[in-house]
C-alpha positions as CSV (number, residue, x, y, z in Angstrom):
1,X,-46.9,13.3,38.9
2,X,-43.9,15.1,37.9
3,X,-41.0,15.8,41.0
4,X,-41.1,19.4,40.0
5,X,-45.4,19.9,41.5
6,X,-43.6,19.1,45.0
7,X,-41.6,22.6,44.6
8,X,-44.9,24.4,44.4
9,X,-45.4,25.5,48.0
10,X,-49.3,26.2,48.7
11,X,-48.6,29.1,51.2
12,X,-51.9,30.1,51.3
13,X,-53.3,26.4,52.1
14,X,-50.8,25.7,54.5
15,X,-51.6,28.9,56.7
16,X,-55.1,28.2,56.7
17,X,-54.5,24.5,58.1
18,X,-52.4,25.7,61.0
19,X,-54.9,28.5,61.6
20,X,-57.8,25.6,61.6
21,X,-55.4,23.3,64.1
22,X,-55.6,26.5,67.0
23,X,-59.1,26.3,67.0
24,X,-60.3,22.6,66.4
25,X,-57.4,19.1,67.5
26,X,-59.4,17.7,64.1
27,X,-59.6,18.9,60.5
28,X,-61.6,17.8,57.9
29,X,-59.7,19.0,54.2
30,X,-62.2,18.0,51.8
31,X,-61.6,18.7,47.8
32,X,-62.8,16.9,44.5
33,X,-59.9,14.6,43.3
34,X,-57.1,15.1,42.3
35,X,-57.1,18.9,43.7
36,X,-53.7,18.5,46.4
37,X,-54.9,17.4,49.0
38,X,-52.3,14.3,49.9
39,X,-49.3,16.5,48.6
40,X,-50.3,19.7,51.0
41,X,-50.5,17.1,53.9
42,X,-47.3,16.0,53.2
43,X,-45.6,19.4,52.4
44,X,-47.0,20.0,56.6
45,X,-43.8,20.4,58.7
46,X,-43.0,17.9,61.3
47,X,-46.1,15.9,59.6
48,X,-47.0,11.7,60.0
49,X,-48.7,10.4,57.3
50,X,-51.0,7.5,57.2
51,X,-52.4,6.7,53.7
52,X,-55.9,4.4,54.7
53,X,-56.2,3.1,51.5
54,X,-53.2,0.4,52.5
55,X,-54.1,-2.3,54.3
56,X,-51.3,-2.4,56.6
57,X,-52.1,1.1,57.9
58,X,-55.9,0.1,58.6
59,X,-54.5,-2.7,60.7
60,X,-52.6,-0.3,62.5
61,X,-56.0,1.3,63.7
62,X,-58.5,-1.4,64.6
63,X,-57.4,-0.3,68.3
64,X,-57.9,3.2,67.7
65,X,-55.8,3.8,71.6
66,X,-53.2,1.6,70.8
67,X,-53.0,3.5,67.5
68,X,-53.2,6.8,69.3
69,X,-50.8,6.2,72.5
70,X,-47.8,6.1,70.2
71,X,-48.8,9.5,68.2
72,X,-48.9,11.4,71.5
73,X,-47.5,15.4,70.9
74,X,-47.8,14.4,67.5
75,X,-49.3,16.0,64.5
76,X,-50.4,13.2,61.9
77,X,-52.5,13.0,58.2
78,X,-55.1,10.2,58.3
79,X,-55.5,10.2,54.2
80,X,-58.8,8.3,52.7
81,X,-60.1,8.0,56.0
82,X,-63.2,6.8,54.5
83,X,-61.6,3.3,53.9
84,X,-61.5,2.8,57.6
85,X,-64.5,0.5,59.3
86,X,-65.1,3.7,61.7
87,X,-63.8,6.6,61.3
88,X,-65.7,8.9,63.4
89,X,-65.0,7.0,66.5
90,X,-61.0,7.1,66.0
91,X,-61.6,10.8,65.0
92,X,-64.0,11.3,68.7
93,X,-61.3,9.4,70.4
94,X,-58.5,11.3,69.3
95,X,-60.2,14.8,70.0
96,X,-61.7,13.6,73.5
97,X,-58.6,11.6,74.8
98,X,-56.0,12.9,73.0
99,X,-56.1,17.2,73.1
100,X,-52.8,17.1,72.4
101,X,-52.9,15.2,69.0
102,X,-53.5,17.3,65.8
103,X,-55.2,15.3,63.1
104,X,-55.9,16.1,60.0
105,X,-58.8,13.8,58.3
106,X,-59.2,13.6,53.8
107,X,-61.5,11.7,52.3
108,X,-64.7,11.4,50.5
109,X,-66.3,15.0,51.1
110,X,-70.0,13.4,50.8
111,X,-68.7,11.5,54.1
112,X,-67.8,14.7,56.1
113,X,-71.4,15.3,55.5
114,X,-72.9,12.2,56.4
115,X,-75.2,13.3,59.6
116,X,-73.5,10.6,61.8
117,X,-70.3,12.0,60.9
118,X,-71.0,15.2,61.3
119,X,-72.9,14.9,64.8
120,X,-70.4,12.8,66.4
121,X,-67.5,15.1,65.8
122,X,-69.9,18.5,66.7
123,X,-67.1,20.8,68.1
124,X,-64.3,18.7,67.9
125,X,-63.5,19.4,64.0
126,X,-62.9,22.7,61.6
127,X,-63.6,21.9,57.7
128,X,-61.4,23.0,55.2
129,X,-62.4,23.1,51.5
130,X,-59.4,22.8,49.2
131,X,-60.8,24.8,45.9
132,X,-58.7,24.5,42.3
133,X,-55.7,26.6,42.6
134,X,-56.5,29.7,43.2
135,X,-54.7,33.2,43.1
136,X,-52.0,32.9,45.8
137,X,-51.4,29.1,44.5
138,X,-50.9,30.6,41.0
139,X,-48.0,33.4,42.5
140,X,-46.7,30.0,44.6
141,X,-45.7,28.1,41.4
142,X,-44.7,31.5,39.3
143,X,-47.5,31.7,36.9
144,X,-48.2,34.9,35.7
145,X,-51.5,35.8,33.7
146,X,-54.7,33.9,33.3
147,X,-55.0,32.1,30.2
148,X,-53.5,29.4,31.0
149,X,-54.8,28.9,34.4
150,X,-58.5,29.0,32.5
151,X,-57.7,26.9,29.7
152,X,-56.1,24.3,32.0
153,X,-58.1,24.5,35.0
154,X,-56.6,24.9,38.4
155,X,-56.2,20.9,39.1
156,X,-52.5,21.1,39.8
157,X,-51.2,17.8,37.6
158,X,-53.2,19.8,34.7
159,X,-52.4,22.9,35.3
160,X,-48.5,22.8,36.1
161,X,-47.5,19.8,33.6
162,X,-45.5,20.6,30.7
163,X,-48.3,18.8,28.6
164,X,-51.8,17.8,29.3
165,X,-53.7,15.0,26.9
166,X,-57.3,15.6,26.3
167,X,-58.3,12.6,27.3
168,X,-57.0,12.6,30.9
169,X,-60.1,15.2,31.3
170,X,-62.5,11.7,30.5
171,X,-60.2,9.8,32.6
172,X,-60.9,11.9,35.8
173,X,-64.3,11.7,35.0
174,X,-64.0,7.8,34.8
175,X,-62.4,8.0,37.9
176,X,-64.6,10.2,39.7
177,X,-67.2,7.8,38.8
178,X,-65.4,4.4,40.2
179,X,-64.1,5.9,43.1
180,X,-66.0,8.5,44.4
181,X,-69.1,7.8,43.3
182,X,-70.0,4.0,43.1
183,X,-68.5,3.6,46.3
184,X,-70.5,6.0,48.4
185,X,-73.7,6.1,46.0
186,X,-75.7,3.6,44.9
187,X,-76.4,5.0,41.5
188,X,-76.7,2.5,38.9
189,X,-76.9,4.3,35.5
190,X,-73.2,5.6,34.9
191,X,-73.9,6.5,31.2
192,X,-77.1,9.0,32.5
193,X,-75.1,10.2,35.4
194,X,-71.5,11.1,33.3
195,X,-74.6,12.5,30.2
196,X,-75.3,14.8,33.5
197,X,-72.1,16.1,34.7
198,X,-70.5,16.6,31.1
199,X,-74.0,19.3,30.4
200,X,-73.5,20.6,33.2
201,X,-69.7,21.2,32.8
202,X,-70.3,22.4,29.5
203,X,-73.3,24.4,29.7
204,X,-71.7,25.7,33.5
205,X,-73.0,29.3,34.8
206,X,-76.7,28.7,33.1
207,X,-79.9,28.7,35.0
208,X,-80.6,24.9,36.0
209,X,-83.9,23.5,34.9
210,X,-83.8,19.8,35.6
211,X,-86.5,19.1,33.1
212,X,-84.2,19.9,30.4
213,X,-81.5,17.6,31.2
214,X,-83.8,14.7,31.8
215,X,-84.5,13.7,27.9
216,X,-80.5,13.7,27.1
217,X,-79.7,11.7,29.7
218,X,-82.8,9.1,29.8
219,X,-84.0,9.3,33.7
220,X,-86.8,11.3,35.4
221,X,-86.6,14.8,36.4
222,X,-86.7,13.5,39.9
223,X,-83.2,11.4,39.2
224,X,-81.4,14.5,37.5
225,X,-82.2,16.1,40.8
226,X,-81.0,13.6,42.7
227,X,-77.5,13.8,40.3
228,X,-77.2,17.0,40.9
229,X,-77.5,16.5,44.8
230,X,-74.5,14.3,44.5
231,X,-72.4,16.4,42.6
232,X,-73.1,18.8,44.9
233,X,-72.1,16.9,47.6
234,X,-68.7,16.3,46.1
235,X,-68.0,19.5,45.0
236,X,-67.9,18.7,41.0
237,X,-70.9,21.4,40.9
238,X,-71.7,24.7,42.5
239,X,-75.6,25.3,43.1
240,X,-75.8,28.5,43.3
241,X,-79.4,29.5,44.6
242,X,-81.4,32.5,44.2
243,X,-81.3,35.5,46.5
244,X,-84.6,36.9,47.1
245,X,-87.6,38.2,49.6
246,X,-90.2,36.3,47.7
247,X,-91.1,39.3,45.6
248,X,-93.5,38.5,42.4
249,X,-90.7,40.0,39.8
250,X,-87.9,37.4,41.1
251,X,-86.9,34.4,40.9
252,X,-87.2,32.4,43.4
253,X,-86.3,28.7,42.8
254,X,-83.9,28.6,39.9
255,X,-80.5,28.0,40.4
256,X,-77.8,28.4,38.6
257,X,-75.1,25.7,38.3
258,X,-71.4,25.5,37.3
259,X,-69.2,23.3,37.2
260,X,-66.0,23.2,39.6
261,X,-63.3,23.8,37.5
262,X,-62.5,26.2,34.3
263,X,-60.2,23.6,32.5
264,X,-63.3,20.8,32.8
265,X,-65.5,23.8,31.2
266,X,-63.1,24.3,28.2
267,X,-62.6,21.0,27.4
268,X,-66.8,20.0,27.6
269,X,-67.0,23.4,25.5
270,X,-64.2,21.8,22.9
271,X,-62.3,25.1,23.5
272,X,-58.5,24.1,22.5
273,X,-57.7,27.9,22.3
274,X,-59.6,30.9,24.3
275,X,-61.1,33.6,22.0
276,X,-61.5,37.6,23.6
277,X,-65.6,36.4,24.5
278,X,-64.6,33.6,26.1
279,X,-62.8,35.6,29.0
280,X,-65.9,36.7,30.5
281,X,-67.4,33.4,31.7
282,X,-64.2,32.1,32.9
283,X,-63.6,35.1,34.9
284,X,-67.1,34.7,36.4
285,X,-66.0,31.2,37.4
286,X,-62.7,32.2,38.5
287,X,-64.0,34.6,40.7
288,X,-66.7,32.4,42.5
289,X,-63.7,29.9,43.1
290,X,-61.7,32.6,44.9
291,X,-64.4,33.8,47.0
292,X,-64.7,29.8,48.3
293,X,-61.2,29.2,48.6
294,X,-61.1,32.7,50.9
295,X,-64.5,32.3,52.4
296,X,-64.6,29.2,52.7
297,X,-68.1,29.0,52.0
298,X,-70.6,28.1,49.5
299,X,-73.1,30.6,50.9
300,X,-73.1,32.4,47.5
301,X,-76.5,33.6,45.7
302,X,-77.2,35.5,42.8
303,X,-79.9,37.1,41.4
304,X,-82.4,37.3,38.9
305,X,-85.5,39.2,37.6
306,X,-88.6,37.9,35.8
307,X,-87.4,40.3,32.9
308,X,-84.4,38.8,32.6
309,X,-81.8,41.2,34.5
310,X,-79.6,39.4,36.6
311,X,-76.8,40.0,39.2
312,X,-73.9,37.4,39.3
313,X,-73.2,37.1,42.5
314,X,-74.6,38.2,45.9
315,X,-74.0,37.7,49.7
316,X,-76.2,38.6,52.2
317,X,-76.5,37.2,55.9
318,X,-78.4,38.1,59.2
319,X,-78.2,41.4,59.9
320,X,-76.2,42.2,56.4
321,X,-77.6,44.1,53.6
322,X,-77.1,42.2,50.5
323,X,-73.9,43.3,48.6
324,X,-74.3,42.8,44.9
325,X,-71.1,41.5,42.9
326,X,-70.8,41.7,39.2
327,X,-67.7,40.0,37.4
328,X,-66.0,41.3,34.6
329,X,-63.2,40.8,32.4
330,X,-63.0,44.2,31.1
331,X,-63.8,47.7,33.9
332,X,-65.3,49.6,30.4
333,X,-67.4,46.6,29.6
334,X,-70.0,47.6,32.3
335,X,-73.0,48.2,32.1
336,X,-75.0,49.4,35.5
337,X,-78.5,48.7,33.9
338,X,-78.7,44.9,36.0
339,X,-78.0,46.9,39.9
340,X,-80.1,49.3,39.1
341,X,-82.9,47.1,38.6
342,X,-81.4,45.1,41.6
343,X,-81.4,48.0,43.8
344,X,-85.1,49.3,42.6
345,X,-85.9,45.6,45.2
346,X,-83.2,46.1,47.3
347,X,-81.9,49.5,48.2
348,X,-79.7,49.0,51.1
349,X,-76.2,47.1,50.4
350,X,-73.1,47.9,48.5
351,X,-72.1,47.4,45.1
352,X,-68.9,45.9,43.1
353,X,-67.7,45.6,39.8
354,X,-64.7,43.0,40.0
355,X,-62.5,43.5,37.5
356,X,-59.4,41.8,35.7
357,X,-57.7,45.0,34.9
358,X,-58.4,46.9,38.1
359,X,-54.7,47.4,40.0
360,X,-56.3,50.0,41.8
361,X,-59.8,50.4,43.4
362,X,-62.2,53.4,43.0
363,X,-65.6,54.2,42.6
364,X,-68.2,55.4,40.2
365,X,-71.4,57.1,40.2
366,X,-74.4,56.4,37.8
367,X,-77.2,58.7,38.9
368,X,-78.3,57.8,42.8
369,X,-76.2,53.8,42.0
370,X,-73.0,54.3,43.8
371,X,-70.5,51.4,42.5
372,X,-67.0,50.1,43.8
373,X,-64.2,48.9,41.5
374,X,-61.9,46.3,42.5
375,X,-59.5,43.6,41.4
376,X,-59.9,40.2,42.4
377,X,-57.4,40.2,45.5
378,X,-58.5,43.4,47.1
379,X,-62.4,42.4,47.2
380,X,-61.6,38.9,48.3
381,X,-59.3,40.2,50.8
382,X,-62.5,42.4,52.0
383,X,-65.4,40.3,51.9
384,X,-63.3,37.2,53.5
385,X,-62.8,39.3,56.5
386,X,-66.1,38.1,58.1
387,X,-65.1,34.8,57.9
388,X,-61.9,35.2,58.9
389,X,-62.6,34.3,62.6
């Protein structure tokens, strides 16, 4: 890593921790690797920092009081947490017997969602999903426009280096394999599972059949579900599910996947240079990463008719009518044909267009369809309200 990624300041990031830190003494900063997670930790003001993965420091913690008595007041990083023996019970520890320690936890993200993890540390914890760099983190480190930031992806060694060989994209993935998955997973077949993740990444934003993926990659449609549980799980796909009130006319099953990062997409796709069509998808993508990194939530639907009109995104909840989002690159290149059929099922909820070259919202009408215009920030701004709290 190059001295000049430790100028980029993740503003953005670095608020939301402290916000997490008034409501919960522990937080849980999960991310796929290689995303920023160590370097924000550090970047933390009056921060300790513990890296787990040395021996020396997990020595320092088989007596998790001992450990904790001499971090009183303190605010501290417990990095790779999942190398410890137990972490849960130094994590319990520290929030019952120590309210005036601040800890934040990283680590494998399929551990943060282990149910003895997750039970033990029931009200003592706030999660925090660190997406690809997203639109504050682009302003942070001065880059202006989006080309690069799809064509690179928003991993920051990738993104901000001066140069970027193709075949650190396969080396992540050889990593992600060693590290994240062989030592949480017991999956055995690393040709099927890496055959898996590079069609998904490649064919990323399509409707997910798992039937289809099992003859490239040699294992029963039950394994390629089971793969794609795991990816989940550590964030390398987004399962997108379908929203729907079990109406004959929709689908109901189907999801639709993509894969976690544009740059991983363009390289799978062999895209070396972006051509005009190729903005669209990435946008699509672009935006479902921004509405994570401000949500921070992966309670994101879309939806999809039996006669093949389809809504990108949607978000609904108890006691929320369902507000339909549609992505694209270009304001004139919509067409309202998909919410109207959307809102022939579902007539109550709003409606946006989110556009790359909208600087200033306003609406349209298209007969009774009443639609909103937006830019990225604004809506995100918006919708993350809710969530806010």
């Amino acid at each position: 890593m190059q001295p000049y990624l430790r100028m980029v300041k993740r503003r953005f990031w670095l608020d939301l921790l402290e916000t997490a830190w008034k409501k919960r003494p522990i937080v849980w900063l999960s991310g796929v690797r290689r995303a920023g997670k160590t370097l924000l930790c550090r970047s933390l003001p009056r921060i300790e920092y513990f890296d787990c993965e040395l021996p020396r420091t997990r020595r320092l913690m088989q007596e998790p009081e001992d450990f904790l008595d001499g971090l009183r007041g303190k605010r501290i990083v417990l990095d790779e947490i999942h190398r410890l023996q137990n972490p849960s019970e130094l994590l319990k520890i520290a929030a019952d017997h120590y309210p005036d320690i601040r800890v934040i936890a990283t680590g494998s993200s399929t551990l943060g969602a282990a149910r003895k993890f997750r039970d033990t540390l029931t009200g003592r914890k706030r999660d925090v999903y660190l997406t690809p760099m997203c639109l504050a983190d682009l302003e942070d480190a001065g880059i202006a426009g989006l080309e690069q930031r799809f064509l690179r992806g928003g991993l920051p060694p990738f993104l901000l280096e001066k140069t970027v060989e193709e075949r650190e994209f396969q080396e992540w993935v050889d990593a992600f394999w060693a590290k994240d998955i062989q030592e949480m997973f017991r999956l055995e077949r690393k040709d099927s599972f890496q055959k898996l993740t590079e069609l998904i990444l490649a064919q990323s934003g399509g409707i997910f059949e798992a039937s289809h993926f099992s003859g490239p990659c040699e294992v029963s449609r039950p394994t390629i579900a089971n793969y794609l549980r795991v990816l989940e799980a550590t964030f390398v796909a987004h399962v997108i599910r379908p929203f729907n009130t079990r109406k004959a006319s929709e689908i109901v099953s189907a999801p639709k996947v993509y894969g976690f990062d544009t740059g991983f997409v363009c390289y799978y796709r062999g895209w070396q240079q972006l051509r005009g069509e190729d903005f669209g998808i990435l946008w699509e993508h672009f935006v479902l990463n921004e509405m994570m990194a401000r949500m921070q939530s992966r309670a994101i639907c879309y939806w999809r008719d039996k006669r093949g009109h389809e809504i990108d995104f949607v978000l609904s909840g108890r006691g929320r009518s369902p507000l339909a989002i549609e992505c694209k690159w270009s304001a004139d290149r919509f067409d309202p044909a998909n919410l109207e059929a959307f809102r022939r099922q579902h007539p109550q909820g709003g409606n946006v267009v989110v556009s790359s070259d909208v600087k200033r919202g306003f609406q349209r009408t298209y007969g009774k369809l009443k639609v909103r215009f937006e830019g990225l920030d604004s809506f995100v701004s918006r919708v993350a309200e809710p969530a806010a709290g």
